[in-house]
N, CA, C and O atoms as a printed pandas DataFrame, in Angstrom:
     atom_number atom_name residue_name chain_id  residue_number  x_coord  y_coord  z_coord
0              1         N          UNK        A               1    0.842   -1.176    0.000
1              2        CA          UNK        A               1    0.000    0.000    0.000
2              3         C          UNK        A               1    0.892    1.246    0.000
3              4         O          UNK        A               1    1.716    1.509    0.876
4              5         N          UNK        A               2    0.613    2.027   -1.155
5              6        CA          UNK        A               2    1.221    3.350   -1.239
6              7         C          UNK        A               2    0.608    4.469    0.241
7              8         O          UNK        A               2   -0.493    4.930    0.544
8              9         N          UNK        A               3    2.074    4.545    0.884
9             10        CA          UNK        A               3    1.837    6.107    1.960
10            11         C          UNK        A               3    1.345    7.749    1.131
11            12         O          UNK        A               3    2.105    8.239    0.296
12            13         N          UNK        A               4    0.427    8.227    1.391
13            14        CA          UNK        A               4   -0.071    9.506    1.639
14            15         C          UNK        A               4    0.545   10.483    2.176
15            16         O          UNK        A               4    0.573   10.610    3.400
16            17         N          UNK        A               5    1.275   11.529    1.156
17            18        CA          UNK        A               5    1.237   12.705    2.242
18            19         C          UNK        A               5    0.411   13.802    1.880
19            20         O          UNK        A               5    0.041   14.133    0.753
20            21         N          UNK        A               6    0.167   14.334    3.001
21            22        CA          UNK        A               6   -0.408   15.475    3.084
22            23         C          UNK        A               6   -0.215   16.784    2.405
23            24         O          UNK        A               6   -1.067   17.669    2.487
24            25         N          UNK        A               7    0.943   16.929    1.706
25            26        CA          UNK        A               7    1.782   17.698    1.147
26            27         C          UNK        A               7    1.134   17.508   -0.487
27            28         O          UNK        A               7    0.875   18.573   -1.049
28            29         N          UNK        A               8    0.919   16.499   -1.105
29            30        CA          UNK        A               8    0.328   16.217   -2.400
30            31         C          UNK        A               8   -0.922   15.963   -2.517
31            32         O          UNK        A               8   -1.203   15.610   -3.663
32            33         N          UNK        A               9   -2.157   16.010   -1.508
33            34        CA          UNK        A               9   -3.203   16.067   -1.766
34            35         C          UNK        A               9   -3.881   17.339   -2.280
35            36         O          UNK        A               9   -5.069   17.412   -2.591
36            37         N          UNK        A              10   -3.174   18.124   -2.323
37            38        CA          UNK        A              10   -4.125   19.048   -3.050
38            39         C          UNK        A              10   -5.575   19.375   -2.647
39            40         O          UNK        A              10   -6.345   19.489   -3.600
40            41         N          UNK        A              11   -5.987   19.513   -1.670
41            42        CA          UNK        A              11   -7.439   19.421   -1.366
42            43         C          UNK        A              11   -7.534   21.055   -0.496
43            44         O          UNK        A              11   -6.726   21.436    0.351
44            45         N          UNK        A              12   -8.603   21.736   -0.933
45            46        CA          UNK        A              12   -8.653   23.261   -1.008
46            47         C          UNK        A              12   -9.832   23.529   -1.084
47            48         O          UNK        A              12  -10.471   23.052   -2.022
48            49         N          UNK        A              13  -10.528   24.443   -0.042
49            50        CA          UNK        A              13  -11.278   25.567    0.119
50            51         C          UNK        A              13  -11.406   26.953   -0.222
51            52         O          UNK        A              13  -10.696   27.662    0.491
52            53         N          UNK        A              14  -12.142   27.631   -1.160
53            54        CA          UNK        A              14  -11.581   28.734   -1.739
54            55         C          UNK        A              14  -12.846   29.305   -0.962
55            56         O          UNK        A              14  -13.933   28.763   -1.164
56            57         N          UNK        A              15  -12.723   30.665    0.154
57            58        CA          UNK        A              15  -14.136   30.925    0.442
58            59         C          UNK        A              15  -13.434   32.721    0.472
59            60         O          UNK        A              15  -12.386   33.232    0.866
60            61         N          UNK        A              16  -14.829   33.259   -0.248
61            62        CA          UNK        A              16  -14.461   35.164    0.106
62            63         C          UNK        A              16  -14.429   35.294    1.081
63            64         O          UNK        A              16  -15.088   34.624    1.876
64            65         N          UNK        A              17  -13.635   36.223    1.389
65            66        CA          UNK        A              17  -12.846   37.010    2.240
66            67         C          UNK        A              17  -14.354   37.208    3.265
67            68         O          UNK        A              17  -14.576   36.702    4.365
68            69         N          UNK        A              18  -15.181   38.068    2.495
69            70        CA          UNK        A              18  -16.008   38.883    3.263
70            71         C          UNK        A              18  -17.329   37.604    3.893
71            72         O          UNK        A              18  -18.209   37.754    4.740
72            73         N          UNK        A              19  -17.008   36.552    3.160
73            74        CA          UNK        A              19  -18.088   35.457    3.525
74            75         C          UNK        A              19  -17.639   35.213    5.100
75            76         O          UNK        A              19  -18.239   35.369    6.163
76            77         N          UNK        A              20  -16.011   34.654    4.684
77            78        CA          UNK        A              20  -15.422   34.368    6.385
78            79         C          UNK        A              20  -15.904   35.161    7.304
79            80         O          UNK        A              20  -16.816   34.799    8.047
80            81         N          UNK        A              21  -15.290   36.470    7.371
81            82        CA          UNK        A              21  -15.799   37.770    8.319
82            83         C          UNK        A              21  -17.312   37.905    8.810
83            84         O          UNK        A              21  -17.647   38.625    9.750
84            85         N          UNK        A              22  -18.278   37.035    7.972
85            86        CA          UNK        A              22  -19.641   37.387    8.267
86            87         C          UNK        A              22  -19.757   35.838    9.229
87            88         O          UNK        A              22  -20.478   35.792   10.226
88            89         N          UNK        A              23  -19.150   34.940    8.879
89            90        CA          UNK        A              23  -19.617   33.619    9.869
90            91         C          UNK        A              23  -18.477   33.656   10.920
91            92         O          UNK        A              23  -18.497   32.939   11.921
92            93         N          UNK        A              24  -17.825   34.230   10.736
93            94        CA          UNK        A              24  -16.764   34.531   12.088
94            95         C          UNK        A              24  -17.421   35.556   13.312
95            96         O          UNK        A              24  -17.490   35.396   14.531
96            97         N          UNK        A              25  -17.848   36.627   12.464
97            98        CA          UNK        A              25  -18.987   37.958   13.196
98            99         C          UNK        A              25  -20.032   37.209   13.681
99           100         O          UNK        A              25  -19.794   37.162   14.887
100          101         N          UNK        A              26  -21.048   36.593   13.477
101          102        CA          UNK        A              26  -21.647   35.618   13.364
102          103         C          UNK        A              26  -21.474   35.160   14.848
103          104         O          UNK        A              26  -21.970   35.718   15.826
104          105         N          UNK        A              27  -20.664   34.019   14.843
105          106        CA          UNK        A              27  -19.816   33.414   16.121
106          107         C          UNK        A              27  -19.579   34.329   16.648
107          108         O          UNK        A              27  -20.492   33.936   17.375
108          109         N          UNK        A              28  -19.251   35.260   17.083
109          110        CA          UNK        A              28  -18.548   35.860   17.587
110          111         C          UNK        A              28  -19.613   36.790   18.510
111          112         O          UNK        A              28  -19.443   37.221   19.650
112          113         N          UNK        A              29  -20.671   36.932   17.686
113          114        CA          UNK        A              29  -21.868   37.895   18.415
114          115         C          UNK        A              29  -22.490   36.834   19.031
115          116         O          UNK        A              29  -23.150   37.347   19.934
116          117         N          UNK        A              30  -22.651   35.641   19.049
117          118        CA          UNK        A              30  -23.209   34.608   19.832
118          119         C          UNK        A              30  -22.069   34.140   21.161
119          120         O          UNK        A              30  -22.336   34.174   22.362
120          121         N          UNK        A              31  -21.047   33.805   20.670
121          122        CA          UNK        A              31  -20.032   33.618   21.377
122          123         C          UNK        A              31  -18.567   33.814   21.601
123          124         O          UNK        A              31  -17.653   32.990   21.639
124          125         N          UNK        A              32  -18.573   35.148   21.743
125          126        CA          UNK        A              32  -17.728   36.144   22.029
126          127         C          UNK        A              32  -16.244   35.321   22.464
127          128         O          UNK        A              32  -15.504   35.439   21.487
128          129         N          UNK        A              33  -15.750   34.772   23.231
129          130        CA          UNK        A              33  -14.785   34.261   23.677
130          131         C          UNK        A              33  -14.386   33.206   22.503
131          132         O          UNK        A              33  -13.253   33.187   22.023
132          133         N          UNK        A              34  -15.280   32.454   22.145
133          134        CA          UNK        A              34  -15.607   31.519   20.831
134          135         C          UNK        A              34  -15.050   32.423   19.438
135          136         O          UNK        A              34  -14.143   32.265   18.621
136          137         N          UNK        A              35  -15.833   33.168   19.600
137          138        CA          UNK        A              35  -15.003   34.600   18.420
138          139         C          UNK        A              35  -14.153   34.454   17.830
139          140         O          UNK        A              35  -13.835   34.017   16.724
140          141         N          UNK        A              36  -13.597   35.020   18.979
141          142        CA          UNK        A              36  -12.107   35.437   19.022
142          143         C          UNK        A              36  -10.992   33.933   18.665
143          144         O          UNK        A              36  -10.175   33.968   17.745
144          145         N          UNK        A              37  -11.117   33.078   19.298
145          146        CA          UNK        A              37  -10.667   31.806   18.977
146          147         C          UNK        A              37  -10.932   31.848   17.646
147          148         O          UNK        A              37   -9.948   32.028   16.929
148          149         N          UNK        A              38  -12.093   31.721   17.065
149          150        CA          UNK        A              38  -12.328   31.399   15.692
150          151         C          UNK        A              38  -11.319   32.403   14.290
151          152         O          UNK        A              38  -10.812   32.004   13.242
152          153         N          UNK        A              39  -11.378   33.776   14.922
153          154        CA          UNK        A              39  -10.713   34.594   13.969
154          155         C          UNK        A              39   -9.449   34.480   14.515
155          156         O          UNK        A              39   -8.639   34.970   13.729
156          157         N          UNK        A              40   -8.738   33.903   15.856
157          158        CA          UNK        A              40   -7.301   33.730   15.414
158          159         C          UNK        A              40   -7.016   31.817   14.468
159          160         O          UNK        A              40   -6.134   31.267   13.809
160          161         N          UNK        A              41   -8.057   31.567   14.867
161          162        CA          UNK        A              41   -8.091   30.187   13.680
162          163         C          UNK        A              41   -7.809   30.585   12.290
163          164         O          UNK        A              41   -7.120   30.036   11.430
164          165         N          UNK        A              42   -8.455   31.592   12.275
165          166        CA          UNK        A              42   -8.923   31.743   10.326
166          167         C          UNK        A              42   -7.207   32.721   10.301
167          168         O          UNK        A              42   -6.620   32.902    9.234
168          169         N          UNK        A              43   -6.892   33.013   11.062
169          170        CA          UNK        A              43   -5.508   34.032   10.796
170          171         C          UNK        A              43   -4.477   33.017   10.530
171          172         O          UNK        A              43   -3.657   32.879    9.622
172          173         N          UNK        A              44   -4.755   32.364   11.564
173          174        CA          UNK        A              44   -3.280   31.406   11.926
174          175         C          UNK        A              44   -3.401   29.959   10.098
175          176         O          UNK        A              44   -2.463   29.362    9.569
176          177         N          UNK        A              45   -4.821   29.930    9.738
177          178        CA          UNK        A              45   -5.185   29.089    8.179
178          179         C          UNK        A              45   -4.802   29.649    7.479
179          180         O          UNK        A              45   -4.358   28.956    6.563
180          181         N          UNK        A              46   -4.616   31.298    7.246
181          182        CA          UNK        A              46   -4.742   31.841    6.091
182          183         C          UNK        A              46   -3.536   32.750    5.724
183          184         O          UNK        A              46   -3.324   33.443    4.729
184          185         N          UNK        A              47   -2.652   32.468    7.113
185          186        CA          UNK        A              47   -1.430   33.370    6.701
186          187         C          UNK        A              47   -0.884   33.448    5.606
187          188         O          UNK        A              47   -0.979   32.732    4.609
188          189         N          UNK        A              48   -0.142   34.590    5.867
189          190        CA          UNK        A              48    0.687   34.807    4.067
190          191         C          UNK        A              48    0.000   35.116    2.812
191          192         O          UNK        A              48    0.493   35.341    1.707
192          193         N          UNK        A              49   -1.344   35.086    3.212
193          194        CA          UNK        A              49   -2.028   35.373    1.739
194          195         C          UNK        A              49   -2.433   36.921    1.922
195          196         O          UNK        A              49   -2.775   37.371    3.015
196          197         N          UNK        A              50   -2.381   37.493    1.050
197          198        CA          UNK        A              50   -3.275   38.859    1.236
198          199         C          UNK        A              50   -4.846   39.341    1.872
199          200         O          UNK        A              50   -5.770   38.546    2.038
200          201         N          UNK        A              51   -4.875   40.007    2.010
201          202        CA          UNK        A              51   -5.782   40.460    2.716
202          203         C          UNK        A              51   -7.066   40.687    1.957
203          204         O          UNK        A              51   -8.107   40.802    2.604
204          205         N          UNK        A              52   -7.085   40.764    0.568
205          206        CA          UNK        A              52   -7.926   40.898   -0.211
206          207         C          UNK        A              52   -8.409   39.871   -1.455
207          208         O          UNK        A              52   -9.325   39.959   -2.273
208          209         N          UNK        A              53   -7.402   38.890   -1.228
209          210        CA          UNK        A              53   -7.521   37.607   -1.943
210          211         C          UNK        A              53   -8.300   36.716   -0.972
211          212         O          UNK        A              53   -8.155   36.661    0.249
212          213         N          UNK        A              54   -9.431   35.807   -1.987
213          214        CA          UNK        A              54  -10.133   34.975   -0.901
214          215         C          UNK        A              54   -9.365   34.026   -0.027
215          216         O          UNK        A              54   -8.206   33.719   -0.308
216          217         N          UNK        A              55   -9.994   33.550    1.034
217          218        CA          UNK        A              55   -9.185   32.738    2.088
218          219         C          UNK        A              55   -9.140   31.463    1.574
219          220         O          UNK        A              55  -10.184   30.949    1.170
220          221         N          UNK        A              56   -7.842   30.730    1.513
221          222        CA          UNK        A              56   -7.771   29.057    0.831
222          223         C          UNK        A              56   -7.542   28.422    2.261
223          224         O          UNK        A              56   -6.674   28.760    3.066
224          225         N          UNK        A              57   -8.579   27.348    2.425
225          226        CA          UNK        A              57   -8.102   26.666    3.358
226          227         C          UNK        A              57   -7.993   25.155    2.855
227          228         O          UNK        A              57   -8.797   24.325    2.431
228          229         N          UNK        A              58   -6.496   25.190    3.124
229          230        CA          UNK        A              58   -6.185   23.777    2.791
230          231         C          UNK        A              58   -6.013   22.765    3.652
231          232         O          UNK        A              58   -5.664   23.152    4.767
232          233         N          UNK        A              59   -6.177   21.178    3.489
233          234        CA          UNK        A              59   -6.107   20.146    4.349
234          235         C          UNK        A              59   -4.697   19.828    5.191
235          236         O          UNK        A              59   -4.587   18.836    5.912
236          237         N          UNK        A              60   -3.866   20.599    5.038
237          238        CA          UNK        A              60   -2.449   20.565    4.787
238          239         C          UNK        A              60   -2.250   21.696    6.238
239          240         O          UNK        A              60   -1.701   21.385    7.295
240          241         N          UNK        A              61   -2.651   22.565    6.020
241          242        CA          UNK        A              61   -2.805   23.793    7.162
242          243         C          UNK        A              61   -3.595   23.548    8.097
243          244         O          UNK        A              61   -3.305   23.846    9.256
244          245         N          UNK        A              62   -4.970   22.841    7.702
245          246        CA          UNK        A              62   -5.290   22.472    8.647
246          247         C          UNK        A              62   -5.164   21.278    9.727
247          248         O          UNK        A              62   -5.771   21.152   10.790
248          249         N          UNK        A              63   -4.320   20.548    9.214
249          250        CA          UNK        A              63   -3.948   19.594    9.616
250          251         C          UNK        A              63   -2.956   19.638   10.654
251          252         O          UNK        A              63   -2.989   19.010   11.712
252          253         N          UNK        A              64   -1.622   20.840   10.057
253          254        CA          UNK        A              64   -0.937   21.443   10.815
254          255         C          UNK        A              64   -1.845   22.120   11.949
255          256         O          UNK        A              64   -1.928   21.431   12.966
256          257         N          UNK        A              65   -2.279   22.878   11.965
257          258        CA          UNK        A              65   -3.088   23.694   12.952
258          259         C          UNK        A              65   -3.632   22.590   14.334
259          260         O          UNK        A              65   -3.075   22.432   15.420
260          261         N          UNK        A              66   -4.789   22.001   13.858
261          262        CA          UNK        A              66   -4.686   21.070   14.610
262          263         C          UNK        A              66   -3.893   20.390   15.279
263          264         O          UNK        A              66   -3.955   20.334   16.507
264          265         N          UNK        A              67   -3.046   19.782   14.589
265          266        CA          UNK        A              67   -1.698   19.016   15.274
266          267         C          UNK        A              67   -0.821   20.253   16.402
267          268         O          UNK        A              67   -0.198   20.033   17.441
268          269         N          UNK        A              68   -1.039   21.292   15.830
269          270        CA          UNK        A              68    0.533   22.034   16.192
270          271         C          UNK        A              68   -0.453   23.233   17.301
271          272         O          UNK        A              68   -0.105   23.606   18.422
272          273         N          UNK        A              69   -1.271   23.489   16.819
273          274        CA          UNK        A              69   -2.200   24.572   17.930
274          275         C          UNK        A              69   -3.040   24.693   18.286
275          276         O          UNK        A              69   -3.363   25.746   18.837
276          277         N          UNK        A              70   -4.170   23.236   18.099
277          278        CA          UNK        A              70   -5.148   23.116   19.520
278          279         C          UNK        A              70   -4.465   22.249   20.283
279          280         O          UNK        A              70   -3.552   21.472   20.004
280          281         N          UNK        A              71   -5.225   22.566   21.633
281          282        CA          UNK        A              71   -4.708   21.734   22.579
282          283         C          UNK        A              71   -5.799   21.709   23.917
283          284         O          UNK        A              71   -6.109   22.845   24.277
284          285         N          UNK        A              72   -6.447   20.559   24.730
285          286        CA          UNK        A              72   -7.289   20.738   25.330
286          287         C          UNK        A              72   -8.631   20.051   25.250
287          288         O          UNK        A              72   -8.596   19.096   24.474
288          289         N          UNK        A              73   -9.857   20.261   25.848
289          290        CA          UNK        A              73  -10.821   19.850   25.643
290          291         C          UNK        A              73  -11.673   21.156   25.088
291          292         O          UNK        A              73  -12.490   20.926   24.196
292          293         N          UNK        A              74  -11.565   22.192   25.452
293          294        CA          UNK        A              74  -12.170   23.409   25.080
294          295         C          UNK        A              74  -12.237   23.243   23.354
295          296         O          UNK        A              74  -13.178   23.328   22.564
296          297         N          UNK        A              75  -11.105   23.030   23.215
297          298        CA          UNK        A              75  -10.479   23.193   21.852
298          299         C          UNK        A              75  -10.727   22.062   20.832
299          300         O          UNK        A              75  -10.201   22.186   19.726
300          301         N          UNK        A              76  -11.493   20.948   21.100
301          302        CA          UNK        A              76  -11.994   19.769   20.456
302          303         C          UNK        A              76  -13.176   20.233   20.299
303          304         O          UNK        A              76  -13.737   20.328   19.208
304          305         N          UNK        A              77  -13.673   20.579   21.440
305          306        CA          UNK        A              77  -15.476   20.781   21.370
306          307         C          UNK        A              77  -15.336   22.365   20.305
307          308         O          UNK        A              77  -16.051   22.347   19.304
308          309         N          UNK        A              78  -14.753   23.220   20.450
309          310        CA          UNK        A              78  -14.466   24.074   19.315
310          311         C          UNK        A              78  -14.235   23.528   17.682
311          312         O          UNK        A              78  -14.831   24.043   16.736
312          313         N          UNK        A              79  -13.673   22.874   17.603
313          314        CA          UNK        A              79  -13.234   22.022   16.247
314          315         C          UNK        A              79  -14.147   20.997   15.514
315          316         O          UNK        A              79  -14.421   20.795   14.331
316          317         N          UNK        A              80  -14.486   20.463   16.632
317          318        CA          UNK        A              80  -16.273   19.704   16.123
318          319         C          UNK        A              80  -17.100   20.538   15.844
319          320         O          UNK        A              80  -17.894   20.273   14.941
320          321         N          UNK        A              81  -17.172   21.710   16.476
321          322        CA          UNK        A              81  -18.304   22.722   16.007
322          323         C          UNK        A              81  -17.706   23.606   15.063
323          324         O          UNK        A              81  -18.604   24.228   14.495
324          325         N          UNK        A              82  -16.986   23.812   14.801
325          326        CA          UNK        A              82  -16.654   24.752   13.506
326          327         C          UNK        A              82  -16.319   23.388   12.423
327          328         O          UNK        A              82  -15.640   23.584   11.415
328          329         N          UNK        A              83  -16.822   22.124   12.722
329          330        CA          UNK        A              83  -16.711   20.893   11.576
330          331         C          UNK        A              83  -18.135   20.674   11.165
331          332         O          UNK        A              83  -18.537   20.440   10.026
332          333         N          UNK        A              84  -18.536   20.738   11.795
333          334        CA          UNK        A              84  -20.574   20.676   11.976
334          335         C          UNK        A              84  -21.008   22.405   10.980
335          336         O          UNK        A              84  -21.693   22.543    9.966
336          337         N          UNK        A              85  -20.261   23.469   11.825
337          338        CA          UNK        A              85  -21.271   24.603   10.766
338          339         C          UNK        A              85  -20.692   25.063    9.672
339          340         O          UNK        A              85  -21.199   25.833    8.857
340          341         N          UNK        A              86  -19.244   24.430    9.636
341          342        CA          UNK        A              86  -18.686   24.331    7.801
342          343         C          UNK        A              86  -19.586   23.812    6.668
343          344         O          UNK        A              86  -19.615   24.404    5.589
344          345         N          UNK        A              87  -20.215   22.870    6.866
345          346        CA          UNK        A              87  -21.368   22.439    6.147
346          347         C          UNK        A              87  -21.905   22.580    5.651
347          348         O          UNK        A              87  -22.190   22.174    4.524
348          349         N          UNK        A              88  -22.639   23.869    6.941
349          350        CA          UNK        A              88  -23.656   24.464    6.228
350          351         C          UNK        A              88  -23.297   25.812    5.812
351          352         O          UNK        A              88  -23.996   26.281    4.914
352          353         N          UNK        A              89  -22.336   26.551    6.281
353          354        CA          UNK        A              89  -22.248   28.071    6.109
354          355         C          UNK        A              89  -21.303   28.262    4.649
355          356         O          UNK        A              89  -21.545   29.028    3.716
356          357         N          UNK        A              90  -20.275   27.397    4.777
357          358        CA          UNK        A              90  -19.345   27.426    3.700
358          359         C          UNK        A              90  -19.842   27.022    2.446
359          360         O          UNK        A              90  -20.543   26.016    2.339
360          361         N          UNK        A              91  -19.472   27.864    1.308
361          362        CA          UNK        A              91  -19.791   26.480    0.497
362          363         C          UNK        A              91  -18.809   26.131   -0.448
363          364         O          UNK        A              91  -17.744   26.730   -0.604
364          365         N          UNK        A              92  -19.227   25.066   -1.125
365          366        CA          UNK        A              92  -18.562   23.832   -1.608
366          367         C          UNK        A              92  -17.549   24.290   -2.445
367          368         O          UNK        A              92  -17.531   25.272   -3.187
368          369         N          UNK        A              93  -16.447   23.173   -2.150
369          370        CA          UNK        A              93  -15.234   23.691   -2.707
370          371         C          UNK        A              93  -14.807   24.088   -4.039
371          372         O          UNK        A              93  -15.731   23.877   -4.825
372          373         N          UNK        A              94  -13.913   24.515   -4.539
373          374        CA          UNK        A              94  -13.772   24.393   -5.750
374          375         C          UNK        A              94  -12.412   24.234   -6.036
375          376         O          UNK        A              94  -11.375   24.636   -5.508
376          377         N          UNK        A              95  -12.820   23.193   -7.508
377          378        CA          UNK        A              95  -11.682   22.735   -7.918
378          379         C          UNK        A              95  -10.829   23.369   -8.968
379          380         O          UNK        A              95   -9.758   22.853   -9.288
C-alpha cells in the first residue's frame, strides 16, 4: 500500500474574504470568547495570503493547525463545532 502525504493532496477551500468575516462575526456575536478563537483560527489558516484575496483553506494547514495549535478539551469541542457549521455556512469547494 502506497503512503499519503499530506503535502500532495491538493485538497482546497476557496471561500471570500467577506463570507469568512460574516460567519466569524456571526460566532462571535453569539459567542464572544468563541469569536475570538475562531478569527485567530482563520488568521493562523490563512497566513501569508493577502488580505484581499479569498481565504484558501487547505487540508495541509489544517492539519498542521490542529496538530501544532489546539490543545485541550475546550479546543476539540471548538473544532467539532466549527466541523458541523462548515457544512452548512461554507460552500462547496472548488476545484
Amino acid at each position: 500500500m502506497r503512503s499519503r502525504s499530506c503535502e500532495t493532496q491538493g485538497v482546497r477551500l476557496i471561500v471570500d474574504r467577506v463570507r469568512v468575516e460574516e460567519v466569524v462575526a456571526r460566532l462571535a456575536a453569539r459567542y464572544p470568547s468563541v469569536g475570538e478563537d475562531g478569527r485567530a483560527a482563520v488568521e493562523w489558516l490563512t497566513a501569508g495570503e493577502e488580505d484581499d484575496a479569498p481565504a484558501q483553506f487547505t487540508r495541509r494547514r489544517l492539519r498542521l493547525f490542529l496538530w501544532y495549535e489546539l490543545v485541550g478539551a475546550e479546543n476539540a469541542i471548538l473544532v467539532a463545532w466549527v466541523r458541523v457549521r462548515a457544512k452548512v455556512d461554507f460552500p462547496k469547494r472548488q476545484t
